[in-house]
C-alpha positions as CSV (number, residue, x, y, z in Angstrom):
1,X,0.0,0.0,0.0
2,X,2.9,2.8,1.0
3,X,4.3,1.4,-2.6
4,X,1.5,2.3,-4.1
5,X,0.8,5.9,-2.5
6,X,4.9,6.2,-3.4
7,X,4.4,5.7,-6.6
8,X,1.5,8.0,-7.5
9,X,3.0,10.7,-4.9
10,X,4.6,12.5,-8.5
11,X,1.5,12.1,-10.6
12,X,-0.3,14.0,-8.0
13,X,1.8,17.0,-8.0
14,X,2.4,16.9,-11.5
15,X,-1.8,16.8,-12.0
16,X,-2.3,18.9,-9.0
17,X,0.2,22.0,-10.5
18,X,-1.1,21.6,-14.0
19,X,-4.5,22.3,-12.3
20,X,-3.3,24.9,-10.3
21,X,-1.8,26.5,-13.2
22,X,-5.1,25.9,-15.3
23,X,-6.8,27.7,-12.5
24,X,-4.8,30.9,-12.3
25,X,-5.3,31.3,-15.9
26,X,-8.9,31.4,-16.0
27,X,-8.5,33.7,-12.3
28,X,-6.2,36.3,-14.1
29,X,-8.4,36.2,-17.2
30,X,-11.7,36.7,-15.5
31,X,-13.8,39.7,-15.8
32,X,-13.8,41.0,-12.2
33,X,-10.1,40.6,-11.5
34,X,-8.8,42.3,-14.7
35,X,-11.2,45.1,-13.6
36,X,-10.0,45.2,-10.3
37,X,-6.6,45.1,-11.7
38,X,-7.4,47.7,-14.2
39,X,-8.5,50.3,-11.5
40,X,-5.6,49.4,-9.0
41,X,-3.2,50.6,-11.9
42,X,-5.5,53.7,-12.7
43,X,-5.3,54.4,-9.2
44,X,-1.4,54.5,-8.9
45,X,-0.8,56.4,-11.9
46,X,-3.5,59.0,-10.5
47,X,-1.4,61.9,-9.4
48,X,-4.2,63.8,-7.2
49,X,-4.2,60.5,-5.1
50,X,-1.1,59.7,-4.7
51,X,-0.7,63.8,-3.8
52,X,-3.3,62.8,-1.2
53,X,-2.2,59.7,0.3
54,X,1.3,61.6,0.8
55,X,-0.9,64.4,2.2
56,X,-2.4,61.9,4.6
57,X,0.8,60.0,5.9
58,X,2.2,63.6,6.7
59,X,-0.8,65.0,8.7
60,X,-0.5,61.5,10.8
61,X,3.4,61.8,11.1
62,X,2.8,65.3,12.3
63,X,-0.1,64.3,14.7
64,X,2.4,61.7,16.4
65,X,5.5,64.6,16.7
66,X,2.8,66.7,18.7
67,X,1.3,64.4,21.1
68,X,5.0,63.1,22.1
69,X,6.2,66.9,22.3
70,X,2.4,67.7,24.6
71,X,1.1,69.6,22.1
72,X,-2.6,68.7,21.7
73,X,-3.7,71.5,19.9
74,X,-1.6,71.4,17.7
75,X,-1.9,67.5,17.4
76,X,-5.9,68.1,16.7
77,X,-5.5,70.3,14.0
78,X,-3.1,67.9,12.2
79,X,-5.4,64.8,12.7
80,X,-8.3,67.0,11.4
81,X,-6.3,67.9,8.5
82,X,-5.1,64.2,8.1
83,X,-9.3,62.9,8.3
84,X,-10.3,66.2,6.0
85,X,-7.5,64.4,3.7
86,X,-8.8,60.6,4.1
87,X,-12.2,61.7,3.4
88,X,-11.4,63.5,0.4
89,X,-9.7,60.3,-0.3
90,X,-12.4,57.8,0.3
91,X,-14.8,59.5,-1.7
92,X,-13.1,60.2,-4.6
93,X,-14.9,58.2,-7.8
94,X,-11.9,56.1,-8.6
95,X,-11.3,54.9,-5.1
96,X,-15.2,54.2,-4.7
97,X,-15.2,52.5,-8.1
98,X,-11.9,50.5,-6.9
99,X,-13.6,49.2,-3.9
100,X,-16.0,48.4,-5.6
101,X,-14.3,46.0,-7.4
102,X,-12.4,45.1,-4.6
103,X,-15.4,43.2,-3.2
104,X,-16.0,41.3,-6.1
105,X,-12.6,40.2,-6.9
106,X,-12.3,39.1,-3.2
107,X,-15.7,37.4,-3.5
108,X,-14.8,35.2,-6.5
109,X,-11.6,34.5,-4.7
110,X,-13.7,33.9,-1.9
111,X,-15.5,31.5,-3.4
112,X,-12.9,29.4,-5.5
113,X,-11.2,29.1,-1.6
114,X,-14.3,27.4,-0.2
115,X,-15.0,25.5,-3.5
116,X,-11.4,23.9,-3.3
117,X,-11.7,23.0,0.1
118,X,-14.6,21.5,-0.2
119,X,-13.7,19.3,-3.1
120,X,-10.0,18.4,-1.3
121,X,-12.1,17.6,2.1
122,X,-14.4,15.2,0.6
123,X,-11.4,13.6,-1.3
124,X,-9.4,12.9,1.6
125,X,-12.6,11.7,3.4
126,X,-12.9,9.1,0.4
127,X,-9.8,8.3,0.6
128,X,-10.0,7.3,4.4
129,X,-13.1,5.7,3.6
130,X,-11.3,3.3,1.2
131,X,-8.2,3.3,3.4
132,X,-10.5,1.9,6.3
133,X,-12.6,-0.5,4.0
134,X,-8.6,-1.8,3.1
135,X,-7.7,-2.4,6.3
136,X,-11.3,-4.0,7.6
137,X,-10.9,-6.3,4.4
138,X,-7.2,-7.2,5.4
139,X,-8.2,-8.2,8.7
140,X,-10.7,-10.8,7.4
């Protein structure tokens, strides 16, 4: 039996990474993830955002000097400039529509996760199954 499981140990993974490879294919080349990917690059090559995010990290940085130096006033007005930036940010079309496609990207991926474990739970359950039906048929 351990021969046996030996020998088809490589035809597995060979089977198993042609699969997997089969599988990323038809990931990469489906609708919602080349428009999520589409949007990521618009996203990063969008100047006004990137502008922003920089914008952000600075107001935050600044927030953090003035609370270690004890200066809360001056810490409030750069965390309200920091949210005024974020929310500028979050509502900007792009970064909606981005989201947007976020969610379904990470659905479908979602999804493919629970479908594959699903499929390799029930065929090591057969296997144990027939493993068990071996050994009970051994033993008579």
């Amino acid at each position: 039996m351990k021969e046996q499981q030996k020998s088809r140990a490589p035809i597995y993974e060979g089977q198993v990474e042609k699969e997997l490879q089969a599988l990323l294919h038809q990931l990469e080349n489906h609708d919602s993830i080349i428009a999520y990917q589409k949007i990521a690059k618009k996203i990063e090559a969008h100047e006004g955002l990137q502008e922003l995010v920089e914008e952000i990290k600075q107001h935050q940085k600044e927030a953090v000097s003035f609370a270690h130096y004890d200066k809360p006033e001056a810490e409030k007005v750069a965390l309200r400039l920091a949210d005024e930036k974020q929310q500028a940010f979050d509502e900007h079309p792009l970064v909606i529509a981005y989201r947007e496609r976020l969610v379904v990207a990470n659905e479908l991926l979602q999804y493919v996760t629970q479908l594959l474990e699903r499929e390799v739970n029930l065929g090591l359950e057969a296997r144990l199954e027939i493993g068990k039906e071996e050994q009970h048929a051994s033993k008579n």
